[in-house]
VMD Tcl script that draws the C-alpha trace (Angstrom):
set ca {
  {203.48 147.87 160.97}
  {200.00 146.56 161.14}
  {199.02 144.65 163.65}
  {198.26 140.64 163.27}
  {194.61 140.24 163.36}
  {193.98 136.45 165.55}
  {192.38 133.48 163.49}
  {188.76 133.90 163.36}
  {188.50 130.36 165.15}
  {191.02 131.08 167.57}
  {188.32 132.66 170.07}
  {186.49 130.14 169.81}
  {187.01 127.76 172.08}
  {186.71 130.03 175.17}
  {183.26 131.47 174.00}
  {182.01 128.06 173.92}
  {183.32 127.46 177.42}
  {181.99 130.59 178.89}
  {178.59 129.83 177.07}
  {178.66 126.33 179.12}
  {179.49 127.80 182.01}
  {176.40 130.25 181.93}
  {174.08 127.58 180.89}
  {175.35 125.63 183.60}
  {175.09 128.31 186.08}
  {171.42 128.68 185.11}
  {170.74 125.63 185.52}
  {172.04 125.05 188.77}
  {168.74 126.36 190.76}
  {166.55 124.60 188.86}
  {168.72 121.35 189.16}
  {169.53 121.80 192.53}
  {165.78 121.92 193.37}
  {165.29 118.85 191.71}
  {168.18 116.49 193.21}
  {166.91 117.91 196.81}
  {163.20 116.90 195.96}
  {163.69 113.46 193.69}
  {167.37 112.25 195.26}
  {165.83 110.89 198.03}
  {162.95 109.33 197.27}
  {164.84 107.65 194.12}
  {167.53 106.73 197.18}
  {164.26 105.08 199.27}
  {163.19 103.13 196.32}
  {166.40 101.53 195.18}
  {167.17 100.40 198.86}
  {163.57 98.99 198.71}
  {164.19 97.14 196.00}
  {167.15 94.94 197.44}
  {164.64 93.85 200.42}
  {161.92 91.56 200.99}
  {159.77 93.96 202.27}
  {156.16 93.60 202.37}
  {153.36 94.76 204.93}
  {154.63 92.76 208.09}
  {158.10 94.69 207.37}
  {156.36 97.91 206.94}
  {154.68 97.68 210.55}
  {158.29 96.02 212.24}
  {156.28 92.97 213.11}
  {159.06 91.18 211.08}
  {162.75 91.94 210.10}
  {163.94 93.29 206.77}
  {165.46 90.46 204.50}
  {167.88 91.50 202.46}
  {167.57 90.01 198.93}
  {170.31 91.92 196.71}
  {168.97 91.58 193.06}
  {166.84 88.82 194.13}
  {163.87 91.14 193.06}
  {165.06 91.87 189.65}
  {165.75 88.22 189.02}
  {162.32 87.09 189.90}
  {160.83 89.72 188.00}
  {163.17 89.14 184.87}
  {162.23 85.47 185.07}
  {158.38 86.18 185.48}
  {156.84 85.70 181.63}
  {153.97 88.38 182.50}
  {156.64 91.16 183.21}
  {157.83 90.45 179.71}
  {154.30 90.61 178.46}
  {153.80 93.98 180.54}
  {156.81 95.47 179.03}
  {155.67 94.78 175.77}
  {152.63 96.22 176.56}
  {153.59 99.37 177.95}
  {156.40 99.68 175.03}
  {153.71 99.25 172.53}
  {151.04 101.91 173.74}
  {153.49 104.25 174.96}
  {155.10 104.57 171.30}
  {151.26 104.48 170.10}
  {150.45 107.71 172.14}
  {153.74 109.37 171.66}
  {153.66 108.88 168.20}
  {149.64 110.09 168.03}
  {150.05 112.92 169.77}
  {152.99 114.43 167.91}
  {150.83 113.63 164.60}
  {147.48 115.50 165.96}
  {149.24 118.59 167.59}
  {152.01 119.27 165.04}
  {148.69 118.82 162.38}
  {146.92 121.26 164.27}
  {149.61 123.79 164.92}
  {149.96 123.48 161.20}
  {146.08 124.23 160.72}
  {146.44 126.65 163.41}
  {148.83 128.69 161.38}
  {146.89 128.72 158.80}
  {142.98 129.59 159.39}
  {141.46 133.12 160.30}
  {141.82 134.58 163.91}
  {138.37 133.09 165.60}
  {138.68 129.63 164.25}
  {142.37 129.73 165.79}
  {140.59 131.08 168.61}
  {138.10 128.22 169.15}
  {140.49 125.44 168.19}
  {142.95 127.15 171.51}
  {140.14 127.19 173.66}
  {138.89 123.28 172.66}
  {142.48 122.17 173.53}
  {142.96 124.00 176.64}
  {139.68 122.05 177.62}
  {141.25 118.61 176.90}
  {144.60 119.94 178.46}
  {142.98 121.01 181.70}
  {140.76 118.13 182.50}
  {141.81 115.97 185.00}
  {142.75 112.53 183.76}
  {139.71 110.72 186.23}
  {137.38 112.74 184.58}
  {138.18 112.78 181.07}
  {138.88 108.90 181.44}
  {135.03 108.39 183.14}
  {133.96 110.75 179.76}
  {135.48 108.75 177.30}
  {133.97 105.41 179.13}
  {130.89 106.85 179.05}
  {131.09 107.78 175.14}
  {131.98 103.93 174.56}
  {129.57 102.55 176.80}
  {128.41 99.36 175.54}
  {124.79 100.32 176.14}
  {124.69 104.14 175.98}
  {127.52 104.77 174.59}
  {127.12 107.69 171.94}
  {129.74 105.84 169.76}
  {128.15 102.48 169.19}
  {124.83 104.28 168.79}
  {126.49 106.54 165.90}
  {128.25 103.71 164.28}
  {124.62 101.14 164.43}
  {123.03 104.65 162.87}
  {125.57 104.46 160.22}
  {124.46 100.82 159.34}
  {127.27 98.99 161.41}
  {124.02 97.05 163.70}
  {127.14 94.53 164.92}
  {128.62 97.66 167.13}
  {125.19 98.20 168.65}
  {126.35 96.36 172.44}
  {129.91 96.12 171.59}
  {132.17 96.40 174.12}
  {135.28 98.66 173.36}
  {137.04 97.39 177.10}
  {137.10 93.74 176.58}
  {139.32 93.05 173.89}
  {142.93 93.75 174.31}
  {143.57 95.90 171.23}
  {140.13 97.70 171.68}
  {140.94 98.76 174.96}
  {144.20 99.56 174.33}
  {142.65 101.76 171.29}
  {140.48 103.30 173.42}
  {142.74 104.74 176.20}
  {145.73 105.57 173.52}
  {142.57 107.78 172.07}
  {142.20 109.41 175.72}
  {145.58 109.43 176.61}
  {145.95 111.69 172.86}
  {143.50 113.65 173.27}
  {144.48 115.42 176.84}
  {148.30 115.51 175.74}
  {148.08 116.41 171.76}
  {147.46 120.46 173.51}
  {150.95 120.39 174.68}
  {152.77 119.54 171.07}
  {150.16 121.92 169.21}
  {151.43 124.99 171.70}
  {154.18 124.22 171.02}
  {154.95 123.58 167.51}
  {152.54 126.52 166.48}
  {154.85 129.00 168.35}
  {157.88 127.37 166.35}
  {155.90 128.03 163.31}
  {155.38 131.38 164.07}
  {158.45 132.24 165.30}
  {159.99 131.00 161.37}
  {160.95 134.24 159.18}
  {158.44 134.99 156.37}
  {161.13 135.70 153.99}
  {162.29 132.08 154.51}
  {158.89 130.82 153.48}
  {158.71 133.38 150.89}
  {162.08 132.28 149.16}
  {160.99 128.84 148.96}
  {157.78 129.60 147.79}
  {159.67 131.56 144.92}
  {162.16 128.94 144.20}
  {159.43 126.44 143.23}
  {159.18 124.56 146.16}
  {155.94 122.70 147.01}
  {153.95 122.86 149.96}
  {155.11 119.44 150.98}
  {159.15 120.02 150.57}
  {158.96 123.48 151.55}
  {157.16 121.84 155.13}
  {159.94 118.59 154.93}
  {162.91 121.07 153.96}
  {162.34 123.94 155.81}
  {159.87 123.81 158.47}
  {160.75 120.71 159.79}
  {164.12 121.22 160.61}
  {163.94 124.18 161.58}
  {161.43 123.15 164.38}
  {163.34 119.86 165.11}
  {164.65 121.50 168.34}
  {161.18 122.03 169.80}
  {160.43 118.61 168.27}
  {163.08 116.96 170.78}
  {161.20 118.34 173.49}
  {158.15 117.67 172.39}
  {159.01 114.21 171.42}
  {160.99 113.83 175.07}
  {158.50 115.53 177.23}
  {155.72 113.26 175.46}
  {157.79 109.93 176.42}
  {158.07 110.73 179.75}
  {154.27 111.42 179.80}
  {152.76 108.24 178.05}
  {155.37 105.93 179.16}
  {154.11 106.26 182.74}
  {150.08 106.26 182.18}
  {148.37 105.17 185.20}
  {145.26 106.90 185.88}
  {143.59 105.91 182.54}
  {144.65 102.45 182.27}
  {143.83 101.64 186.01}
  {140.24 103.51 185.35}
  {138.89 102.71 182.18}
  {140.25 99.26 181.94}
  {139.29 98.34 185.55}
  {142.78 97.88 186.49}
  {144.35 96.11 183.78}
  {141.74 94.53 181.92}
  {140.32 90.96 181.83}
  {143.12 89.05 182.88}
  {145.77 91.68 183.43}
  {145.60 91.45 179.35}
  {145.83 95.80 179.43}
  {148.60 95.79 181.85}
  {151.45 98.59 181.69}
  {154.33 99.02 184.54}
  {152.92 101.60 186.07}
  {149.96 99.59 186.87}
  {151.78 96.13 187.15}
  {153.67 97.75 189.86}
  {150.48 98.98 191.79}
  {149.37 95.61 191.40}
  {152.54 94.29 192.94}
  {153.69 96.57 195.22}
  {149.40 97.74 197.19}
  {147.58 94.74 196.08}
  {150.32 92.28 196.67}
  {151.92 94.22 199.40}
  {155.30 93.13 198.04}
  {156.73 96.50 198.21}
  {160.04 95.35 197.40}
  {159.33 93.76 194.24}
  {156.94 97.30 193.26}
  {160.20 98.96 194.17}
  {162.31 96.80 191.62}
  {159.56 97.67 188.56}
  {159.70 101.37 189.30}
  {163.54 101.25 189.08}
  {163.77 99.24 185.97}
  {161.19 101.58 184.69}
  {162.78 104.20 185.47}
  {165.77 103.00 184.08}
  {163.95 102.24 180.52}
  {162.71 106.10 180.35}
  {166.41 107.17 180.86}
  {167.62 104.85 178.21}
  {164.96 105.86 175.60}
  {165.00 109.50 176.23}
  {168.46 109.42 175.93}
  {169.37 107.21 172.77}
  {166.54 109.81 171.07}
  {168.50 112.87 172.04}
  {171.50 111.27 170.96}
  {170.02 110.34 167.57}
  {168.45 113.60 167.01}
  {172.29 115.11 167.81}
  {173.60 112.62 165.18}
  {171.60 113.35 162.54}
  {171.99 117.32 162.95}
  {175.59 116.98 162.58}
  {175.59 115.01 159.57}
  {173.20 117.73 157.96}
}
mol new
graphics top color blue
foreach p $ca { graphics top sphere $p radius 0.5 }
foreach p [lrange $ca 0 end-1] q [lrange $ca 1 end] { graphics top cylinder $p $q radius 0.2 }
display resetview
């Protein structure tokens, strides 16, 4: 008699637990690592942030106050936190969304052109990606210098003599323009590396069936290239909010701190501002949790979205 073969989904089940379990068990260095380097300092801030503690606290000279959430309510009552939030929430999508557009365009072109152009267009990115964000931020003030900047110059030589003394850092949107443009240009590297790899890593014969089915250039790049990159597109997309989200360097240098007024404020800088300037460390403390808190939530509903949609494919 033959013997009963088992369900082909009856295995199942405990492949995909034994496939957790490795991933979990390679994960566990790495995430150990990180809870013994982050835990406590995220344990120090959050205590922080339920104190009055400011620079005579620091030194002992007088006792710690505790204030529960009395941080968090004077910041959520403050109108120029809201303003700040909408601020940062507004240039970080700006960058994030910029620099998936110019590095997945680029991986694209990189794909596509002859070995030495590919070549140089590597090489110009790895210069952007390994400048250090004082320097390229002190560049790109110098290239919109109001009186020798290159770019007002070019644009008064192109008959625009209104730009000649224009200054890109004391509007709000200008400014705001011209640091998303900085902040781009040293991350778009990252995306390009990596969605070229995912484009090389796609079968020809996958490209070559759609090509022969009739497809266009545009739905064989929305149909078929696309998703099958969406999983380096997640991290892409995830690693670039956690990036832009907390700009500091370029905001605090080429808009003098914040801009006229604290009209370029983000978090990152508002809590500076709060927590050195002010020496209210406490209330510094409260931003950088809520912050925190914001990057989790984002990062996390995106994930979640990008999970959604894959199933219903």
């Amino acid at each position: 008699m033959a013997l009963r073969q088992p369900p082909a989904g009856a295995a199942r089940p405990r492949r995909i637990g034994r496939d957790t379990l490795t991933a979990w068990l390679y994960f566990a260095p790495a995430g150990l690592l990180l809870a013994a380097v982050l835990a406590y300092p995220i344990y120090q801030i959050v205590l922080i942030s339920f104190y009055d503690y400011g620079q005579a606290q620091a030194a002992g000279v007088e006792p710690l106050h505790f204030l529960g959430l009395g941080n968090y309510r004077e910041l959520l009552s403050d109108s120029q936190f809201w303003t700040v939030l909408a601020n940062t929430f507004g240039f970080g999508a700006a960058c994030v969304l910029g620099s998936l557009v110019v590095g997945t365009g680029l991986a694209v072109l990189a794909a596509r052109v002859r070995s030495l152009p590919r070549t140089l267009l590597f090489l110009a990115a790895l210069g952007a990606w390994s400048t250090p964000a004082v320097a390229g931020s002190y560049v790109w003030l110098f290239l919109f210098d109001t009186d020798f900047g290159v770019v007002n110059e070019a644009l008064a030589g192109l008959g625009f003599g209104s730009m000649r003394g224009h200054s890109w850092t004391y509007g709000t949107l200008s400014a705001f323009g011209v640091v998303a443009a900085q902040v781009i240009w040293c991350s778009f590297p990252f995306v390009m590396v990596t969605m070229y790899a995912g484009i090389r890593a796609i079968p020809k014969e996958v490209l070559e069936a759609a090509a022969l089915d009739g497809a266009s250039a545009w739905h064989t790049v929305r149909s078929v290239i696309l998703p099958m990159l969406r999983p380096l597109l997640l991290i892409a997309t995830v690693q670039s909010i956690i990036w832009d989200f907390k700009v500091f360097t370029q905001i605090y240098v080429m808009t003098n701190g914040g801009g006229v007024a604290g009209r370029n404020l983000v978090l990152n800088v508002y809590a500076y501002q709060k927590a050195f300037a002010g020496q209210e460390y406490g209330l510094g403390a409260a931003i950088g949790v809520l912050m925190t808190l914001l990057l989790l939530s984002i990062t996390g509903l995106y994930v979640r979205f990008q999970r959604r949609s894959t199933a219903w494919e």
